[in-house]
Rosetta silent file (secondary structure, phi, psi, omega in degrees, C-alpha in Angstrom):
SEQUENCE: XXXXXXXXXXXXXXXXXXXXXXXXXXXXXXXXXXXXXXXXXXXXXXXXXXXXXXXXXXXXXXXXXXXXXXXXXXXXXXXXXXXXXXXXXXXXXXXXXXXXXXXX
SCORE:     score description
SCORE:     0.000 S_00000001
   1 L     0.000  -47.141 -178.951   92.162   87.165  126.241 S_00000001
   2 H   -61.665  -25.288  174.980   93.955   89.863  127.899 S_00000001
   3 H   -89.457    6.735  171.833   97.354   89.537  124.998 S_00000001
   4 H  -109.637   -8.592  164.217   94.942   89.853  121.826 S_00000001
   5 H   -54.369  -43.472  176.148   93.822   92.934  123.616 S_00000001
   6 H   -71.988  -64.676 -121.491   97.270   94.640  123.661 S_00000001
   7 H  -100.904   14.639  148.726   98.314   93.337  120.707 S_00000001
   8 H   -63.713  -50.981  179.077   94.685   95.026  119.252 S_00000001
   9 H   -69.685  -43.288  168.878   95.422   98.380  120.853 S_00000001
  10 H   -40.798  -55.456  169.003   98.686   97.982  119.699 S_00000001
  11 H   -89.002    5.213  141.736   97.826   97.983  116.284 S_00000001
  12 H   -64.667  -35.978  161.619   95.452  100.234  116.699 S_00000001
  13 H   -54.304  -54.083  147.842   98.378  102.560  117.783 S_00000001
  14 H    -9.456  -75.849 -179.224  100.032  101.508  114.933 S_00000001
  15 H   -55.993  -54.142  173.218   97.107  102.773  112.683 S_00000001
  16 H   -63.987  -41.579 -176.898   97.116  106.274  114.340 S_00000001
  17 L   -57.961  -18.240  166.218  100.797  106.221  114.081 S_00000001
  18 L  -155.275 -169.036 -126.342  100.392  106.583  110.880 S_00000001
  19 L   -97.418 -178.897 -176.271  101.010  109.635  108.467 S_00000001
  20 L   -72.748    9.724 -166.974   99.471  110.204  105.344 S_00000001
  21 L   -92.871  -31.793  178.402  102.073  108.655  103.366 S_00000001
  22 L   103.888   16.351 -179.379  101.371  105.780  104.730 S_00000001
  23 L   -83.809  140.882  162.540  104.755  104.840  106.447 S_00000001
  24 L  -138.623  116.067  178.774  104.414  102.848  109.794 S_00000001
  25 L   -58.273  137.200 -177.091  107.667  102.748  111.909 S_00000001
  26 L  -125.446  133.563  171.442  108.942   99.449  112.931 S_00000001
  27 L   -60.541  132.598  178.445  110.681   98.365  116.052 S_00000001
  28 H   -51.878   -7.860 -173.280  113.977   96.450  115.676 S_00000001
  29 H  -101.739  -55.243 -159.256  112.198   93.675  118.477 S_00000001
  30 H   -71.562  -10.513 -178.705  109.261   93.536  116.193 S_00000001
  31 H   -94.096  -37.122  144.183  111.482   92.890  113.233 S_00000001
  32 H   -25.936  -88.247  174.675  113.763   90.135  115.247 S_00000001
  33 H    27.170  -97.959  165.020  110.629   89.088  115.784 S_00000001
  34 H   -57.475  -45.012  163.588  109.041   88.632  112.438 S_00000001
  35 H   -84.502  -19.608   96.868  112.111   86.978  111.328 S_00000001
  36 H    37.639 -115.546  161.397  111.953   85.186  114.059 S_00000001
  37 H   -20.253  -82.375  158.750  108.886   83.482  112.559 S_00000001
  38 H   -22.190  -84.293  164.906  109.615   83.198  109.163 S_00000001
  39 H   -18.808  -58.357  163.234  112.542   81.244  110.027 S_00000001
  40 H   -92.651   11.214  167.673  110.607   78.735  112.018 S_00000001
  41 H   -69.173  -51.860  178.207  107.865   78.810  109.827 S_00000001
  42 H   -99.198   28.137 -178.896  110.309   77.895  107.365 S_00000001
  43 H  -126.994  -97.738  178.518  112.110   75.108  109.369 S_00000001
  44 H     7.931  -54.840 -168.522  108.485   73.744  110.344 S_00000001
  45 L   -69.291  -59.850 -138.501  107.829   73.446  106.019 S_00000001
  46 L   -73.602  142.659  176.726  110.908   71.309  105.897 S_00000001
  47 L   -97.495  -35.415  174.072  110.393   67.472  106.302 S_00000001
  48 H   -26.526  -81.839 -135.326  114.118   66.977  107.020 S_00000001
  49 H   -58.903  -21.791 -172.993  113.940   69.189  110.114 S_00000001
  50 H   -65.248  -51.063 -178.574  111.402   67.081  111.623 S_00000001
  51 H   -68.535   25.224  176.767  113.642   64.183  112.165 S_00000001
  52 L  -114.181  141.642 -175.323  116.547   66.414  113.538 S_00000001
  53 L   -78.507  174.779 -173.492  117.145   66.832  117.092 S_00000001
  54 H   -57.001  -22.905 -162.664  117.278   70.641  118.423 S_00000001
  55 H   -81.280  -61.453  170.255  120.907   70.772  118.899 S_00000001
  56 H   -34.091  -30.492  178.901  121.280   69.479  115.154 S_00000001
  57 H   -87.959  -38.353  171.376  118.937   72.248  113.695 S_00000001
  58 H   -85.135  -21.474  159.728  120.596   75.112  115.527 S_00000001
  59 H   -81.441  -37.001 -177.667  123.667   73.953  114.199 S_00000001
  60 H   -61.710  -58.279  155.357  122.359   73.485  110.552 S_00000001
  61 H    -6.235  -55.815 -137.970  120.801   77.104  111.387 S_00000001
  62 L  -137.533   -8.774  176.148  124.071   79.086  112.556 S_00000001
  63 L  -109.197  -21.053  177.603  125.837   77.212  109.324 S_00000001
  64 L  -107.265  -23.242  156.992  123.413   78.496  106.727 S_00000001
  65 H   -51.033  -38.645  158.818  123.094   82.071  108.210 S_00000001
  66 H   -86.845   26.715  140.059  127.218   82.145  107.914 S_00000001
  67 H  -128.685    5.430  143.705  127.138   81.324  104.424 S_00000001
  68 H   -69.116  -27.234  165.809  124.257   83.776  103.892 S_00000001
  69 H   -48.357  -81.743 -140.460  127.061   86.238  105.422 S_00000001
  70 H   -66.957  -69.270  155.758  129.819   84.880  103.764 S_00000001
  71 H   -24.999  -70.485 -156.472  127.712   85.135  100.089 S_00000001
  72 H   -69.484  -37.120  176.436  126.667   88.764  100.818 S_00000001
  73 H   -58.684  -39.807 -172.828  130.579   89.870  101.601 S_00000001
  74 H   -61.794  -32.159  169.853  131.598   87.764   98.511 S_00000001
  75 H   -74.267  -69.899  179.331  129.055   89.770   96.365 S_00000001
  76 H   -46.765  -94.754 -173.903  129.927   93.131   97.995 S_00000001
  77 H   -31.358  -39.551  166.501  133.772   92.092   97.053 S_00000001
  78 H   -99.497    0.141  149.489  133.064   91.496   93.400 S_00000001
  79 H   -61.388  -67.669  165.696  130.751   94.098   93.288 S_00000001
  80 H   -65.595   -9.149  155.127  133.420   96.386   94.426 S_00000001
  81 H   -40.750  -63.179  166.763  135.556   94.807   91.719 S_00000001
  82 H   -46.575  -38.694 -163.891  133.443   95.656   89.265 S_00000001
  83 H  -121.672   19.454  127.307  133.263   98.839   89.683 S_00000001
  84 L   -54.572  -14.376  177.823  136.945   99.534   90.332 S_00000001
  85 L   -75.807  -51.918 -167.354  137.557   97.970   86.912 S_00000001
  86 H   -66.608  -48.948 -149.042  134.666  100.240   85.440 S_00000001
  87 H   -79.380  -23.987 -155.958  135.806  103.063   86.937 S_00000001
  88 H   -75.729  -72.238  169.826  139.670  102.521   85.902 S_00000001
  89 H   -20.441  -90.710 -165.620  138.382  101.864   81.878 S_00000001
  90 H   -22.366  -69.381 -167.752  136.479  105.642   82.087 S_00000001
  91 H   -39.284  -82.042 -158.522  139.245  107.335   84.028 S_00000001
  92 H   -81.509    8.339  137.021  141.695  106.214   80.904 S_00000001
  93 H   -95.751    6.376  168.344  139.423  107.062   77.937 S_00000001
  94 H   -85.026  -18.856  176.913  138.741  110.681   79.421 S_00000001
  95 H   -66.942  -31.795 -140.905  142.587  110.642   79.815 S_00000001
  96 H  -110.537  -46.152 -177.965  143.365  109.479   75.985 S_00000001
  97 H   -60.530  -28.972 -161.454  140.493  111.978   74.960 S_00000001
  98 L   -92.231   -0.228 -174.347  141.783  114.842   77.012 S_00000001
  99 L  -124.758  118.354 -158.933  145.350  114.282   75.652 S_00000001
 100 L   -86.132   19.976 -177.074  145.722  115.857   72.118 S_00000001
 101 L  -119.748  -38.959  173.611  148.883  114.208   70.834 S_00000001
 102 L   -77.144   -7.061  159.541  147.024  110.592   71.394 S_00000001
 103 L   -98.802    8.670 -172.397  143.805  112.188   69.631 S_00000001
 104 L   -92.820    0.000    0.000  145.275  113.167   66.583 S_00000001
């Protein structure tokens, strides 16, 4: 009884915290947290997971979270490809415009 009190006044604190915009600042524990949840929320959903022992889940876990890494660097890396490529292209038609013996 006494934790749904705090976590009432808490988000009653919350509520006061905040401004008319309508922003509410979030702690980096409450956002662990949250994901936290999700995450076994979304393990829970799974019928696989039920038959896996704990060790087995924390490895399956720690293997798809490093190729959710590994994906966002790979993306970032062709991303930055992209827009060295882009950027290369511009740079040499303002040069071929900007050079009057290749615009005539």
């Amino acid at each position: 009884m006494e934790a749904s009190t705090s976590q009432a006044a808490d988000a009653d604190k919350a509520l006061d915290a905040m401004d008319g915009d309508g922003f509410v600042l979030v702690d980096k524990h409450d956002a662990v947290e949250c994901l936290a949840f999700y995450i076994a929320a979304c393990i829970q959903d799974l019928p696989e997971a039920q038959q896996m022992t704990p060790r087995q889940l924390q490895l399956a876990l720690v293997e798809a979270l490093r190729n959710l890494k590994r994906s966002r660097l790979q993306r970032m890396c062709a991303w930055g490809r992209r827009v060295y490529c882009w950027s290369t292209y511009t740079y040499s038609a303002v040069q071929m415009y900007q050079n009057p013996w290749l615009m005539r």
